[in-house]
C-alpha positions in Angstrom: 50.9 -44.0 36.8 48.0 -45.3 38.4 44.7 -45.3 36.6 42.7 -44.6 39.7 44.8 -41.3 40.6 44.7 -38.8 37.9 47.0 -36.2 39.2 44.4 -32.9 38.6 43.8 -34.0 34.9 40.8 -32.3 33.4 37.9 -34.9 32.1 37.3 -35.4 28.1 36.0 -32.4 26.9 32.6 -34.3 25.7 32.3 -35.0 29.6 32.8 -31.2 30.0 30.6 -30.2 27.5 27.6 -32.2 28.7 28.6 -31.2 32.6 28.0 -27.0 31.4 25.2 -28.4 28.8 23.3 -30.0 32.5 24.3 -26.8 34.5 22.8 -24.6 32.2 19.8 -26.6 31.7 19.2 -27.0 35.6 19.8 -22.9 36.0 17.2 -22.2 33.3 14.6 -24.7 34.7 14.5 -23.2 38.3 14.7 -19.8 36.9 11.7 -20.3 34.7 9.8 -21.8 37.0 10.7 -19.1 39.6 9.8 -16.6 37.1 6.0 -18.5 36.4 5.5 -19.7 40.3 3.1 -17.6 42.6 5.0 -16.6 45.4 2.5 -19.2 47.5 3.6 -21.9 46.2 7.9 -21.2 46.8 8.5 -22.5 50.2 10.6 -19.1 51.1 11.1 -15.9 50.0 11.6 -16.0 46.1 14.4 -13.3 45.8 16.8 -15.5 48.1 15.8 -18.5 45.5 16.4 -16.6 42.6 20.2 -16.1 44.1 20.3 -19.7 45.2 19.4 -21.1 42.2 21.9 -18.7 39.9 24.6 -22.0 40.8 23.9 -25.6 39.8 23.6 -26.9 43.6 21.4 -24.1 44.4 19.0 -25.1 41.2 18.7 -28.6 41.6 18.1 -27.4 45.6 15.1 -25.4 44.5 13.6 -27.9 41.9 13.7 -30.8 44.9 12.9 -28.6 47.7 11.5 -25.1 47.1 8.3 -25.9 45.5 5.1 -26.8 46.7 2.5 -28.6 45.3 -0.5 -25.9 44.2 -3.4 -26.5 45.1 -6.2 -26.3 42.9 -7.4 -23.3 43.8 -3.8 -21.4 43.2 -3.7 -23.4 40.0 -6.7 -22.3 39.0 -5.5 -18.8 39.6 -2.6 -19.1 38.0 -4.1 -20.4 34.6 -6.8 -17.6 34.5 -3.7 -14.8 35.1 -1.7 -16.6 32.2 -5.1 -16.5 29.8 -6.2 -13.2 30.5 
């Protein structure tokens, strides 16, 4: 058989592993920063994010492109709502 076509065989399960190790990791990082995030700084509503991002694509999609940069008068907001 060629090496090139694999016929639907499944990868090495360390590949597989590491693959739902990445997915999970990309799914927690956009949810946590969803979850911290001012609304302000989410380009878009943040409850069609929080969906989007519940799937690897949509995470990695959110972490590139749904953030803005704060500013420093949002950050500054933010830091004094997380102190107080």
């Amino acid at each position: 058989m060629n090496q090139a076509n694999h016929g639907g065989q499944r990868p090495p399960p360390v590949q597989m592993a590491i693959g739902w190790i990445v997915a999970a990791l990309l799914i927690f990082l956009a949810q946590r920063d969803l979850r911290r995030r001012p609304p302000e700084a989410v380009r878009g509503p943040v409850a069609v994010w929080r969906v989007v991002a519940g799937i690897p694509p949509g995470a990695l999609a959110y972490l590139i492109f749904g953030r803005r940069r704060m500013s420093s008068d949002v950050a500054d907001v933010v830091v004094a709502e997380a102190a107080g």
